[in-house]
C-alpha positions in Angstrom: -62.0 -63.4 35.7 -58.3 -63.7 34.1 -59.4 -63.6 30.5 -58.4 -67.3 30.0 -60.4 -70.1 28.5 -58.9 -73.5 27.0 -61.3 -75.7 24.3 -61.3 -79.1 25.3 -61.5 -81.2 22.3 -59.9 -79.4 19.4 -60.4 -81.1 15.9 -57.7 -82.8 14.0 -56.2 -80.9 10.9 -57.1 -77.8 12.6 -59.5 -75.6 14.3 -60.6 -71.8 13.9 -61.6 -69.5 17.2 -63.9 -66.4 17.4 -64.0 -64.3 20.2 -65.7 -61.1 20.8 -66.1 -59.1 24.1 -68.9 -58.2 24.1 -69.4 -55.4 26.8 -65.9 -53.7 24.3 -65.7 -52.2 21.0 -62.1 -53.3 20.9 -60.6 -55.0 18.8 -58.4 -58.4 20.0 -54.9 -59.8 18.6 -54.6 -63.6 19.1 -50.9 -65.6 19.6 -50.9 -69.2 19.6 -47.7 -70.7 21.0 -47.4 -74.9 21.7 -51.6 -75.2 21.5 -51.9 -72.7 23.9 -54.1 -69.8 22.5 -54.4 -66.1 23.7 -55.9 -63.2 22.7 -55.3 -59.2 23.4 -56.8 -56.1 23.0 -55.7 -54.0 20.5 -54.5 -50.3 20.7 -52.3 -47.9 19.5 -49.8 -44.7 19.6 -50.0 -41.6 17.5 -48.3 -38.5 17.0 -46.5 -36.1 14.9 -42.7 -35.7 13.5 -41.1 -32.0 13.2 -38.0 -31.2 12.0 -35.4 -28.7 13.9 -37.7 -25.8 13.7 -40.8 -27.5 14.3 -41.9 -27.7 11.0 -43.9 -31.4 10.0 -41.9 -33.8 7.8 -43.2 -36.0 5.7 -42.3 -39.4 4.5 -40.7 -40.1 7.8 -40.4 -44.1 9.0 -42.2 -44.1 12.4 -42.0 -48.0 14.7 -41.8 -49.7 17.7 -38.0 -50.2 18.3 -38.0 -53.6 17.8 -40.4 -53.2 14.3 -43.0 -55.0 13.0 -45.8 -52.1 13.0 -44.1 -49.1 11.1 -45.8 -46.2 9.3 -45.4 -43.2 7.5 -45.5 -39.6 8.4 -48.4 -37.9 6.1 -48.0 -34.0 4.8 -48.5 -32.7 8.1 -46.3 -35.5 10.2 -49.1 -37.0 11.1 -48.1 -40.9 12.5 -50.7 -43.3 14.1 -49.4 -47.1 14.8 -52.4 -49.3 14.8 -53.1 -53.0 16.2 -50.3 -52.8 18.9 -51.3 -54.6 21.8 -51.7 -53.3 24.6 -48.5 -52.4 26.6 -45.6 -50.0 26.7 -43.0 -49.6 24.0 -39.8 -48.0 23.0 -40.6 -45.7 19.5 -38.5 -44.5 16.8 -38.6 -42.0 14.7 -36.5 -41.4 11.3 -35.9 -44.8 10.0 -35.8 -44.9 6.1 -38.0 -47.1 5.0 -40.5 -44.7 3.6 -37.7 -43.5 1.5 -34.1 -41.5 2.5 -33.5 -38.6 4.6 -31.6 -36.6 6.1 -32.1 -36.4 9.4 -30.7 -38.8 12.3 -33.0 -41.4 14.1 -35.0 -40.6 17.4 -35.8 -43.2 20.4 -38.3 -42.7 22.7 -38.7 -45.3 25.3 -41.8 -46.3 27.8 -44.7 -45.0 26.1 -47.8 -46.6 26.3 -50.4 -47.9 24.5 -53.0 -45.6 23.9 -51.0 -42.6 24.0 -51.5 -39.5 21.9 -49.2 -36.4 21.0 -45.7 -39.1 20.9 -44.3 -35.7 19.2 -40.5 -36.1 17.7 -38.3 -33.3 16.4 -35.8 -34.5 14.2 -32.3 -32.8 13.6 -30.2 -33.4 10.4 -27.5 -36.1 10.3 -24.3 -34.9 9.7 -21.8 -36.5 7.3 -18.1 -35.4 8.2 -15.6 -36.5 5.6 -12.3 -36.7 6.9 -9.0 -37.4 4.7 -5.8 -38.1 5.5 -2.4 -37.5 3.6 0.6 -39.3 5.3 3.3 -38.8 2.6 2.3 -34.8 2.6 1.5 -34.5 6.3 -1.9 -33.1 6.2 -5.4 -34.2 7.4 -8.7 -32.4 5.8 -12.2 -32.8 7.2 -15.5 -31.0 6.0 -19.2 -30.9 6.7 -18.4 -28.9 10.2 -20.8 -25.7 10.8 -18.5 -22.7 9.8 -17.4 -21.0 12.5 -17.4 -24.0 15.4 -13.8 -24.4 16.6 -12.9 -28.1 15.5 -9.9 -30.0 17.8 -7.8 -33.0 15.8 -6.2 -35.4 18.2 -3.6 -38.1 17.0 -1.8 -39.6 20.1 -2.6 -37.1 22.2 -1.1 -34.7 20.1 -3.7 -32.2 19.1 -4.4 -28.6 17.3 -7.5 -26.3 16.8 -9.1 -24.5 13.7 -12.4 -23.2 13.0 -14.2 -24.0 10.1 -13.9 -22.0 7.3 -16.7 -21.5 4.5 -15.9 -23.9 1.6 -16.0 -21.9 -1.7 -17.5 -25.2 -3.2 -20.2 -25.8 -1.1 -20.8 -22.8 1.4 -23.4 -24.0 3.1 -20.6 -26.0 4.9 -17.3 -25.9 6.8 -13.8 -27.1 6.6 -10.4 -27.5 8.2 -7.0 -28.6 6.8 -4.4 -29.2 9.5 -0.8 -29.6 8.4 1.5 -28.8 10.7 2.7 -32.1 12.4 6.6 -30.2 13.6 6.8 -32.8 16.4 6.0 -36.3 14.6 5.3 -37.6 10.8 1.6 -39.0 9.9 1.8 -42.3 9.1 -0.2 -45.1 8.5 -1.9 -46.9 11.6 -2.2 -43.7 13.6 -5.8 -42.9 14.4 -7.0 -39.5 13.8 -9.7 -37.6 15.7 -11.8 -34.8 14.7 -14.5 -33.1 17.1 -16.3 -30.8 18.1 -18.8 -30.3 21.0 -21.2 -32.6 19.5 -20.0 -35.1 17.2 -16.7 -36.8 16.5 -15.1 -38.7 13.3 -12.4 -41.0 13.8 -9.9 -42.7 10.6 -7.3 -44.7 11.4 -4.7 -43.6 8.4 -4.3 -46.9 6.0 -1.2 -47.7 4.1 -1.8 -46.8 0.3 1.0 -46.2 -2.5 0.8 -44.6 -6.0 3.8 -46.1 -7.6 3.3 -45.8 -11.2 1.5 -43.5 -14.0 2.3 -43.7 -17.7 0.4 -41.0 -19.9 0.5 -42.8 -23.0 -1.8 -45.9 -21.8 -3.4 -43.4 -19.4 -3.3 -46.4 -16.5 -1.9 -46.0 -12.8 -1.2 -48.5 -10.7 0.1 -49.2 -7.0 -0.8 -50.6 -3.4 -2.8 -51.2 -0.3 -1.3 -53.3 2.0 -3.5 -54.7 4.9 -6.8 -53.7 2.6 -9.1 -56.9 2.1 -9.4 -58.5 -1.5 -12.4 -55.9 -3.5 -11.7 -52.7 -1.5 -11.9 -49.6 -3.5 -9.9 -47.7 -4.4 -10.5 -44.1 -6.2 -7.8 -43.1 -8.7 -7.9 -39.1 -9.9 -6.2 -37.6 -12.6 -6.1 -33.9 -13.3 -4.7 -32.0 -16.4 -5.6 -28.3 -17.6 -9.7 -28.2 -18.5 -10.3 -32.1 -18.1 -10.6 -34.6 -14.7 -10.6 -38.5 -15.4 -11.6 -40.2 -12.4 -12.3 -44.1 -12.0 -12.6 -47.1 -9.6 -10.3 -49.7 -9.4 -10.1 -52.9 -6.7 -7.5 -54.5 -4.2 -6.6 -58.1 -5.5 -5.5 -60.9 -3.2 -2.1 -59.6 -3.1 -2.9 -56.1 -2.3 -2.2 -53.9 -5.7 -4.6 -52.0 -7.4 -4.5 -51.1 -11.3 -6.6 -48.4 -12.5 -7.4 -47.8 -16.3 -8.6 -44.9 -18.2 -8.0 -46.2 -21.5 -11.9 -46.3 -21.8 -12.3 -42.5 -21.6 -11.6 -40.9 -24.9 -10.6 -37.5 -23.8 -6.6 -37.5 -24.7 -4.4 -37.5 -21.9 -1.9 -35.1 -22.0 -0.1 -32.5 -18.8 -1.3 -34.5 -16.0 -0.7 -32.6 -13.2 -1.8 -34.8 -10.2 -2.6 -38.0 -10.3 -4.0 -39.1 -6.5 -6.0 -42.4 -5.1 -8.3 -42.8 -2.0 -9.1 -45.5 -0.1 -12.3 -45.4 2.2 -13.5 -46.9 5.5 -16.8 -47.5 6.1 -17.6 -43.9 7.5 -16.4 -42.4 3.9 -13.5 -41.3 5.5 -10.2 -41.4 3.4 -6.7 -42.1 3.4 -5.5 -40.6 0.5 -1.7 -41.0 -1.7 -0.6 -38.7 -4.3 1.6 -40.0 -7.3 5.4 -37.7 -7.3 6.1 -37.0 -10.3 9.6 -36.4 -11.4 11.0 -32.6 -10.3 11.7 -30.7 -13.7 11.1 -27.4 -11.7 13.4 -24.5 -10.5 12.1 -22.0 -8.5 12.8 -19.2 -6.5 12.4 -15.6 -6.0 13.9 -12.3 -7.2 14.3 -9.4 -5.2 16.0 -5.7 -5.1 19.2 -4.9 -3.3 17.0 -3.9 -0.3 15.4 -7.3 -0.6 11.8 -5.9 -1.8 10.7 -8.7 -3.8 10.7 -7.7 -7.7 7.6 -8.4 -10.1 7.9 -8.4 -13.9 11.2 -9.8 -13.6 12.1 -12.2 -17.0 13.9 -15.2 -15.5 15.2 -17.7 -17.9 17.9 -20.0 -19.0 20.8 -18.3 -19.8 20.4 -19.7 -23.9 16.8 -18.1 -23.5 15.0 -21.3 -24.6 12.7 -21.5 -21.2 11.5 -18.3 -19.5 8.8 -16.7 -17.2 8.3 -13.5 -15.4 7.9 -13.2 -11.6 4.6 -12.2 -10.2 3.8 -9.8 -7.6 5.5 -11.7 -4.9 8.7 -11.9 -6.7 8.0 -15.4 -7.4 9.2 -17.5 -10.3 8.8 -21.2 -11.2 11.0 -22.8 -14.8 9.2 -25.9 -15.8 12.4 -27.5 -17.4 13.0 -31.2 -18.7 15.6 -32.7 -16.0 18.9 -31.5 -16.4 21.4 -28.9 -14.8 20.9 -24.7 -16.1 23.0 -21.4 -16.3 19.7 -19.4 -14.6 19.5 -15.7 -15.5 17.7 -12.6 -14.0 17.0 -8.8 -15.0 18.0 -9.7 -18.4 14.4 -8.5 -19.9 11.6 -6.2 -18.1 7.7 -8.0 -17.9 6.3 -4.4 -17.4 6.9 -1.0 -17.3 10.0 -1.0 -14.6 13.2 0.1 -14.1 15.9 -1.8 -15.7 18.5 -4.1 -13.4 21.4 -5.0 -14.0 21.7 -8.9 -15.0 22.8 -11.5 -12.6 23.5 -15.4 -12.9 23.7 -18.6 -11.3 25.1 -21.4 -12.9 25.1 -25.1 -13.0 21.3 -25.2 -11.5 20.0 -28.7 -11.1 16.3 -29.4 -11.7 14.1 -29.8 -9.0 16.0 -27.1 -7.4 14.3 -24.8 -4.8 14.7 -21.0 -3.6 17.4 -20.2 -6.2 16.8 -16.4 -5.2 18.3 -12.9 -7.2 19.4 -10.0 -5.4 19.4 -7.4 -8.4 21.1 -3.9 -8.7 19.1 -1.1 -9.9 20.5 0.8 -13.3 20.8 4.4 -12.8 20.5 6.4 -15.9 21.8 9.5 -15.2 20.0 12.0 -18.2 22.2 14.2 -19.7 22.9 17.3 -17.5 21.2 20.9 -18.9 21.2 24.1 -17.4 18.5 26.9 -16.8 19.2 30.1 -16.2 17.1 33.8 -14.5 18.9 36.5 -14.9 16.2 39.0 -13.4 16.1 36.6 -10.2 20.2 35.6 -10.2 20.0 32.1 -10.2 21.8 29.4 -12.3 20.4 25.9 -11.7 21.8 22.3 -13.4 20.3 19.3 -13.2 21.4 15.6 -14.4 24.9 15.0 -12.5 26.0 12.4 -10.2 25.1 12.8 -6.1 28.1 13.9 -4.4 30.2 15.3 -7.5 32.1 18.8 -7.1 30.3 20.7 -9.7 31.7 24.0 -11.2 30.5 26.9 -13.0 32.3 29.5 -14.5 30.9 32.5 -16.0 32.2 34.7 -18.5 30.6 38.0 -18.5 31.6 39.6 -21.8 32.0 36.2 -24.3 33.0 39.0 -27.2 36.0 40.4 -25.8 37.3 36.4 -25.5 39.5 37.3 -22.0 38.3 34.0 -20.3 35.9 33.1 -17.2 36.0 36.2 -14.6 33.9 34.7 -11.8 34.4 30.6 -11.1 31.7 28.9 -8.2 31.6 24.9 -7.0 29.3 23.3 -5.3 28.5 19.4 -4.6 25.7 18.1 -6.4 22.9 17.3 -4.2 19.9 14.2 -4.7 16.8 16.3 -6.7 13.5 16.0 -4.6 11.8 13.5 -5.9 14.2 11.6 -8.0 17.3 11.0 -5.2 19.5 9.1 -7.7 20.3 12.2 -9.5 21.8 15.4 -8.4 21.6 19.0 -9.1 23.2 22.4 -8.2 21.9 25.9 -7.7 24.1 29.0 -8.0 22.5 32.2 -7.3 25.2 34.1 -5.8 27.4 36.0 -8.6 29.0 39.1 -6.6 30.4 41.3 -7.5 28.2 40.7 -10.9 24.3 40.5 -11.8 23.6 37.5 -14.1 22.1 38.8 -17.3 21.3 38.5 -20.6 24.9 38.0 -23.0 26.5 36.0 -20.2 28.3 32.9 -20.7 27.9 30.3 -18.1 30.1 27.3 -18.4 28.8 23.9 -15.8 31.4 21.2 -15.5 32.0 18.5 -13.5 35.0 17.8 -14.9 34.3 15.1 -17.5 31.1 16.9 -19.0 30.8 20.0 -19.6 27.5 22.2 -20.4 27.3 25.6 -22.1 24.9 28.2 -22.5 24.5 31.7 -23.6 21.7 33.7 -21.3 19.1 35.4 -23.4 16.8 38.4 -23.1 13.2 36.5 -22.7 10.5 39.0 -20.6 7.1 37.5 -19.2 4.8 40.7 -19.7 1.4 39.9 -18.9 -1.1 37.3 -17.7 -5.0 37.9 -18.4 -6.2 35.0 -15.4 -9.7 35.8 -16.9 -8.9 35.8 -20.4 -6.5 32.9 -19.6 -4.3 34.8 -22.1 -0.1 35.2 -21.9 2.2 37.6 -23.5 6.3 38.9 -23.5 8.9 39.0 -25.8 11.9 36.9 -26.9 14.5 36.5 -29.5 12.5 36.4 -33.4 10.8 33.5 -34.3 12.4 30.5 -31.6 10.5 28.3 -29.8 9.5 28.6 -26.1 6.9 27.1 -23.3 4.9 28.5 -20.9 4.2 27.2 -17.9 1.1 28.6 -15.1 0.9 26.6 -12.1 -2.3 26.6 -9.9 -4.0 24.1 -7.4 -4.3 21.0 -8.7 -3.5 21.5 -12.2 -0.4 22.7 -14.5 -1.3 24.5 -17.5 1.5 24.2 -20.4 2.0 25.5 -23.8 4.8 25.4 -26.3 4.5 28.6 -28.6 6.9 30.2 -30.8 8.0 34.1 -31.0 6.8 36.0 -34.0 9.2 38.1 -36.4 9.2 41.1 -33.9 10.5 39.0 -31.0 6.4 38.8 -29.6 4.8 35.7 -28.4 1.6 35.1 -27.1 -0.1 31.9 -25.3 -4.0 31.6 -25.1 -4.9 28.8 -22.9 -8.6 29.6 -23.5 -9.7 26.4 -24.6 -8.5 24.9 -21.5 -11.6 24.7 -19.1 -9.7 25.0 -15.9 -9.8 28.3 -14.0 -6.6 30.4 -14.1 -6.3 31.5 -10.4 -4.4 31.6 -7.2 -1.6 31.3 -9.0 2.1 32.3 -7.9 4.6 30.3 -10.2 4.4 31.7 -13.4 6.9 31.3 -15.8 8.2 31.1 -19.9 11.1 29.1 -20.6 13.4 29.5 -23.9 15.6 26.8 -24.6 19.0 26.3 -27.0 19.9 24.0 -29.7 21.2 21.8 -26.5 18.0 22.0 -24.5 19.4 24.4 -22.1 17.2 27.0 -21.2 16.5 30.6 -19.9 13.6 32.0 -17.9 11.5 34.4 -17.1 9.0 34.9 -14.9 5.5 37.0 -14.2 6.1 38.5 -11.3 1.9 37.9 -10.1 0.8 40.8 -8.1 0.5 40.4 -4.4 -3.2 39.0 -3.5 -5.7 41.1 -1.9 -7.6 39.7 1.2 -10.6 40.4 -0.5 -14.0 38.3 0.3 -17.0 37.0 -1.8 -20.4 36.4 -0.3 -23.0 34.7 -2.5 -26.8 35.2 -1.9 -28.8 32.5 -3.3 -32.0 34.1 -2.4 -31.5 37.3 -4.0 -29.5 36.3 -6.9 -26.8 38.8 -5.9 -23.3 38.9 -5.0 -21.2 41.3 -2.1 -17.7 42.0 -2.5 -15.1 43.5 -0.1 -12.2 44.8 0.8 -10.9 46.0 -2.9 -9.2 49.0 -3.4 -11.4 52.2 -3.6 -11.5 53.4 -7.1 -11.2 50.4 -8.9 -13.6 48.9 -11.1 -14.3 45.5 -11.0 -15.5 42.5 -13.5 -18.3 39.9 -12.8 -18.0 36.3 -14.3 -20.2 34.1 -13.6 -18.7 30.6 -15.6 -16.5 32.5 -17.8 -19.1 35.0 -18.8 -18.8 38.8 -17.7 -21.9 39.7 -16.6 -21.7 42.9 -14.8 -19.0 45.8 -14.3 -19.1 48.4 -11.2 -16.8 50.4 -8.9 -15.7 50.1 -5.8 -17.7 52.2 -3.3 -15.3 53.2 -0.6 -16.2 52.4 3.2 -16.8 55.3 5.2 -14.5 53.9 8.0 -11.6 53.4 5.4 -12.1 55.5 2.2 -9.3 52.9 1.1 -10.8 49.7 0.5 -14.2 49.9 -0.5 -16.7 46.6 -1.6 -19.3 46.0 -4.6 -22.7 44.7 -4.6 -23.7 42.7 -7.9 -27.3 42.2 -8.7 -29.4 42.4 -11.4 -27.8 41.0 -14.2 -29.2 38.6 -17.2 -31.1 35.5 -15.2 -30.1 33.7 -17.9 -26.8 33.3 -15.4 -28.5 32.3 -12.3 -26.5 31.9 -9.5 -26.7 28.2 -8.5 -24.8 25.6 -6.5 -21.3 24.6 -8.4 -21.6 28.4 -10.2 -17.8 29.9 -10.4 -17.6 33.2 -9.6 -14.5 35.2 -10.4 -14.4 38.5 -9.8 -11.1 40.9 -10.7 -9.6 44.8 -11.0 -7.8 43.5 -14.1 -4.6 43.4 -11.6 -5.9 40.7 -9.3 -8.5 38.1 -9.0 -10.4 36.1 -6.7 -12.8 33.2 -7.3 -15.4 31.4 -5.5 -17.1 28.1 -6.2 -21.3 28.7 -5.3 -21.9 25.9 -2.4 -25.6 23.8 -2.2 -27.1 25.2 0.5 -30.9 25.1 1.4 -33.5 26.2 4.3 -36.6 23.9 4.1 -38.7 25.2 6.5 -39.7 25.9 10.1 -41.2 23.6 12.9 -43.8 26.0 15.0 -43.8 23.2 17.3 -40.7 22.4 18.6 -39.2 26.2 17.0 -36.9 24.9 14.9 -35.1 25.9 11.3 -34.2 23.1 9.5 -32.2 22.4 5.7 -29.4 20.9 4.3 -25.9 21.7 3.2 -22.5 19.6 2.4 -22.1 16.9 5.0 -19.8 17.3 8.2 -19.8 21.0 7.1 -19.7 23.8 9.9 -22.7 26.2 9.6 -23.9 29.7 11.2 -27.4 30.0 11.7 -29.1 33.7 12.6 -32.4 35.3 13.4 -33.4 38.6 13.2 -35.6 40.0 15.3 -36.9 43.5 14.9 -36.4 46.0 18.2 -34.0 43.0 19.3 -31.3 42.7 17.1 -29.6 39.3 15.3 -29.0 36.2 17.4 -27.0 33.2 15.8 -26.3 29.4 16.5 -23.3 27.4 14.9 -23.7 23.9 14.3 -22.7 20.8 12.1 -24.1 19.2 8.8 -25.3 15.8 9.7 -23.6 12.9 7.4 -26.9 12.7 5.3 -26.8 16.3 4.6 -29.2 17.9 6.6 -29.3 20.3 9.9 -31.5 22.2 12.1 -31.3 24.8 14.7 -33.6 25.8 17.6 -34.2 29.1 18.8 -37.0 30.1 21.2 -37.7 33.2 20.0 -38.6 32.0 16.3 -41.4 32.8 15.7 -41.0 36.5 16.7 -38.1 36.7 13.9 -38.5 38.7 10.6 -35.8 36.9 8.6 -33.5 33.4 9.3 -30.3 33.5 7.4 -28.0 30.5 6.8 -23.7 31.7 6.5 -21.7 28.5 5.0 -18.2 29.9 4.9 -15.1 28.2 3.3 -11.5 28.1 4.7 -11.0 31.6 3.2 -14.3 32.7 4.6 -16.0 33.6 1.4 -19.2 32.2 1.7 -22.1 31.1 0.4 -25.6 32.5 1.8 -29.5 31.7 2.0 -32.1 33.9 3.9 -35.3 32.8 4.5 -38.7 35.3 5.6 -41.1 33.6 7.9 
C-alpha cells in the first residue's frame, strides 16, 4: 500500500528489476541508492516561450532550475520536458544551450508535474557599456533607451542626462557626463549608472599611456593593480586608417602593444588611446598626450562679433589658416615660440582689417584672441546735380566733416564764387561709414544749366559744370525713353518700379537726341515714380534729369473669367484707351462718360482675338497713353452647387478674403464674405440658392481691382 517492495536474495555481480503497474499506462523512473531500490512515475511540464510582444521564439533553452532535463523551443515555442518525476519544480526559461540569444533568463518556481500552458515571455538583455576617462574627467555609457533620463552616482555625487540617439547605432542611447567642478575622477572611485530598471557599476582602474613612437608604430605603458594576462586594448587613429590591437599585463604590470604587423604606414597619429575591461565590458580608458605644437584662439571685430575668413599666420607666413564661422583658429606648429599675425589676408569676400600682432607666442598656447579694426575706404567724393528740381548732392566724404559748396553762376565772366553754403556731412543710409551732403537751397539764385559748383571739404575739392540734359518722354507700354543732351556723350537711364530697377547706359546722337528701349526687358514698366537720366563728366560727376510721371488715376480693373471680358473705371471721359493683354494690344475704345459724372467715364473690353484668352497669371495693362494701370489675372474657380446642404463651393489663392453673391430675380443681390481655406478651396451657404439666377465670385486685391467668376445655376 506504500509502493515499496525489497528482493530478498539478490545475485552476486548484479541483478536487473522489471516493474510494471499494471492498472497505469505510466511510465516509472528507478534510483538505486546503498542497495535500496525505488521507482517513480514519470511525468512532465509543457508550455510555450514568447518574446516581449508575445511572439513564439525559437531555439530557446527551456529546464528544471537545477538541470538535467532541458529542451528546446520548436518554431512556434513549443517546450514539453519529458520523464520528470513526479513532483514540483522551479523552471527556467532562456538559458543558451540551444544556441545564443538575446534575451535575459526567466524562473518560474512551484510548478508541478503534469502541468500544461508553463507560458514565458522573455524580454531582451541589455548590454550597457560604460567607460571611464580619469585623466580627461569624463564617464560615457551606451545601450540606454533614448529618451529615459539616466542618473551617474560617484560618492554620492551625482548628475542626470537623457539618452541621446547615437549616430552610429540609433537604435540605441547614450550619455557622456563631464562635468566633475566639485572633485577629479580618479582611479578607485566606483561609478554608477541607472535608470529605473537596471544599473552598471565600474570601479575606475589605474591605466597609463606613457609612450608612442610612430616610426616602430608600438605603444607602451601601465596597469597597476591589473592581474598578470589582463587585456588591454590599444587604438590608434590617423586621417582615413584605424590600427587597433591587443596587448597583455605582465607580472610587473606594463603592457606593450605592437603594430608593426599591420602594413598600413603610420603616419599623423592623432590619438593614440588604451582600454582596460572588467568583466561586465565596462572600461577604464587612458589617452596618450601628445606633445602641444598648437596655438589657438579666436579673432573677433572691435565690437567683439567673432570674424570668419580671417588668415591667421606666423608673422614670416610659413604656417597659416583661416578662422571659421565661429571666429576660430588653430596653428599646428612644431614647438617653439611665434610673432602670430591677424587681418593680414581675407579667406572670402570681406571687408579688409587692419593687421594686428602678438608676439613671442609659445606653442601649446591657448585663446591668443584678435580684436581687429575695420578699414574704411572712403570712395572718392562726386557730385550730382538737378537744376529743374534745385538740388546739389555729394557723396564720398568723411561723417562729421564741414563740407562747402560754392557756386559760381557765370564761370565766363571769371569774378569768383557769388553764393558759398556748408553743411556737415552726414552717414549715407545704408552705408554709415561714409557721409554725404545735400544743398538745395540757392537763394537768391535757381541752379541751372552753365553753373559752376565747387564741393570742398577743405583738402579735396570737386568740380563740376551743370549741363542742359531734359527727360522728355516715357512709353510704360512701349517700355521706350527719350530727351535730349549735349551731342554724342554718354548717359544712363534709370526707371525704378516695385521690385525691380531697370538700367541702361545709352549715348546722345549728333543732334543732342537719345533714346533708351528697354523692350527686351520682360518686366512690366509700371507704377513707377522715380524716373530719371543721369549725364556724367570726365570726373564721374553727374547731372540729372528727371520725368516728371503724371499723377495716377484711381482708376479700377475688373476681370471676368467667364465672359472673357474686361470693365474699366473711373478714366477721364474722352480718352481713348489701349488693351494689352501680355504685351499685346488687343483692343482700343473710348471712355463712355457716367451719367452721374460726365467726367470720368469707364470701358468694357470684350471680344477680341481668343487667341488672348484671359486666364489666371494673364497681365493686363490698360493706358490713355498718359497713364497706366495694370492688373495680374488671379485663379479663381466655382465648382459647383450642393442642392443638399445649399451651398456654392470653389477655390481661389489660400488665406485669401473672398465676396460671394446671389442674384435673385424680384429680390435683388445678397452676398457672403469669407476666407480661402489653406488647401485652396471655399464654400458659402445661402438658403435661398436654389431660387438664384446667377452666383458671382469678387476676389479683390489691395487696390481693389479684382478678378471675377459668375456662375448660372
Amino acid at each position: 500500500d506504500v509502493g515499496a517492495f525489497a528482493e530478498a536474495n539478490p545475485q552476486e555481480g548484479g541483478f536487473a528489476l522489471e516493474c510494471s503497474v499494471h492498472d497505469s499506462s505510466e511510465n516509472l523512473y528507478m534510483t538505486k541508492t546503498d542497495g535500496q531500490v525505488d521507482f517513480y512515475r514519470m511525468s512532465f511540464i509543457s508550455g510555450h516561450v514568447f518574446d516581449g510582444n508575445g511572439s513564439p521564439l525559437e531555439g530557446i533553452g527551456v529546464d528544471t532550475a537545477e538541470g538535467g532535463y532541458g529542451t528546446c523551443t520548436d518554431e512556434f515555442g513549443s517546450y514539453t520536458l519529458s520523464n520528470l518525476p513526479e513532483g514540483t519544480y522551479d523552471i527556467a526559461a532562456g538559458r543558451d544551450f540551444c544556441g545564443e540569444h538575446p534575451f535575459e533568463e526567466q524562473v518560474l518556481t512551484d510548478v508541478s508535474t503534469g502541468s500544461t500552458g508553463v507560458d514565458f515571455n522573455l524580454v531582451e538583455g541589455r548590454q550597457i557599456d560604460t567607460t571611464a576617462q580619469p585623466d580627461h574627467d569624463w564617464v560615457f555609457s551606451f545601450g540606454w533607451t533614448i529618451g529615459d533620463l539616466i542618473t551617474l552616482n560617484i560618492d554620492e555625487f551625482t548628475l542626470t542626462q537623457t539618452a541621446m540617439e547615437a549616430e552610429w547605432q540609433p537604435e540605441f542611447g547614450y550619455v557622456q557626463f563631464d562635468d566633475f567642478d566639485s572633485f577629479d575622477l580618479t582611479p578607485g572611485m566606483p561609478v554608477e549608472v541607472y535608470d529605473e530598471t537596471y544599473t552598471d557599476i565600474l570601479v575606475v582602474e589605474m591605466l597609463t599611456i606613457d609612450f608612442f613612437d610612430e616610426a616602430t608604430k608600438t605603444a607602451g605603458g601601465t596597469a597597476p593593480g591589473a592581474e598578470e594576462g589582463r587585456e588591454v586594448g590599444v587604438g590608434a587613429h590617423q586621417p582615413g586608417y584605424d590600427f587597433w590591437t591587443i596587448a597583455t599585463v605582465d607580472e610587473f604590470g606594463n603592457w606593450f602593444a605592437d603594430f608593426s604587423d599591420d602594413l598600413t604606414p603610420m603616419q599623423d597619429v592623432e590619438d593614440i588611446h588604451a582600454m582596460i575591461w572588467d568583466d561586465d565590458g565596462d572600461a577604464t580608458q587612458a589617452n596618450f598626450e601628445f606633445p602641444q605644437t598648437l596655438i589657438s584662439g579666436h579673432v573677433y571685430d572691435s565690437e567683439s562679433v567673432p570674424l570668419g575668413g580671417i588668415v591667421v599666420q606666423t608673422d614670416n607666413g610659413e604656417y597659416n589658416t583661416c578662422t571659421n564661422g565661429d571666429g576660430y583658429y588653430e596653428l599646428n606648429l612644431p614647438e617653439g615660440t611665434y610673432d602670430i599675425a591677424a587681418g593680414r589676408f581675407l579667406c572670402g569676400d570681406i571687408p579688409p582689417y587692419e593687421e594686428q600682432m602678438v608676439e613671442n607666442v609659445p606653442t601649446g598656447s591657448t585663446d591668443i584672441d584678435f580684436h581687429l579694426v575695420e578699414i574704411i575706404e572712403i570712395p572718392e567724393p562726386y557730385i550730382s546735380a538737378q537744376p529743374e528740381h534745385e538740388w546739389v548732392g555729394s557723396n564720398g566724404w568723411m561723417v562729421g566733416d564741414l563740407i562747402t559748396l560754392n557756386l559760381d553762376i557765370d564761370p565766363e565772366l571769371a569774378n569768383g564764387y557769388e553764393l558759398t553754403l556748408t553743411q556737415l556731412a552726414t552717414p549715407e543710409e545704408g552705408n554709415p561709414e561714409i557721409g554725404r551732403v545735400n544743398f538745395d537751397d540757392f537763394t537768391p539764385y535757381d541752379l541751372a544749366p552753365g553753373m559752376l559748383v565747387e564741393i570742398t571739404d577743405g583738402t579735396q575739392t570737386k568740380i563740376l559744370l551743370v549741363e542742359l540734359i531734359t527727360f522728355d518722354s516715357l512709353d510704360q507700354t512701349a517700355k521706350i525713353a527719350g530727351g535730349t543732351a549735349p551731342p554724342e556723350r554718354e548717359l544712363g537711364v534709370g526707371i525704378p518700379v516695385e521690385g525691380y530697377f531697370f538700367w541702361m547706359v545709352v549715348t546722345s546722337d549728333e543732334f543732342g537726341n537719345w533714346e533708351a528701349d528697354f523692350s527686351s526687358d520682360p518686366n512690366p514698366i509700371n507704377d513707377t515714380v522715380d524716373v530719371f537720366a543721369q549725364l556724367w563728366d570726365e570726373d564721374g560727376d553727374s547731372t540729372v534729369a528727371h520725368y516728371e510721371v503724371p499723377e495716377p488715376l484711381d482708376v479700377h480693373i475688373y476681370a471676368y473669367l467667364d465672359s472673357q471680358s474686361i470693365y474699366t473705371t473711373d478714366w477721364d471721359a474722352g480718352s481713348i484707351l489701349d488693351l494689352y493683354l501680355d504685351g499685346v494690344l488687343v483692343q482700343t475704345k473710348p471712355v463712355i462718360p457716367f451719367s452721374g459724372d460726365p467726367s470720368k467715364g469707364y470701358v468694357t473690353f470684350s471680344g477680341w482675338d481668343p487667341v488672348y484668352a484671359l486666364s489666371p497669371d494673364t497681365t493686363i495693362i490698360i493706358t490713355d497713353g498718359l497713364h497706366f494701370k495694370s492688373y495680374l489675372v488671379e485663379s479663381l474657380e466655382i465648382t459647383g452647387i450642393n442642392e443638399f446642404t445649399n451651398e456654392v463651393y470653389g477655390t481661389a489663392p489660400a488665406g485669401r478674403d473672398l465676396e460671394v453673391g446671389i442674384f435673385i430675380s424680384g429680390v435683388g443681390n445678397h452676398s457672403v464674405n469669407i476666407t480661402v481655406e489653406s488647401d485652396g478651396t471655399w464654400s458659402a451657404i445661402f438658403p435661398d440658392l436654389f431660387e438664384a439666377s446667377s452666383i458671382t465670385a469678387y476676389l479683390f486685391d489691395d487696390d481693389h481691382d479684382g478678378t471675377i467668376i459668375r456662375y448660372f445655376p
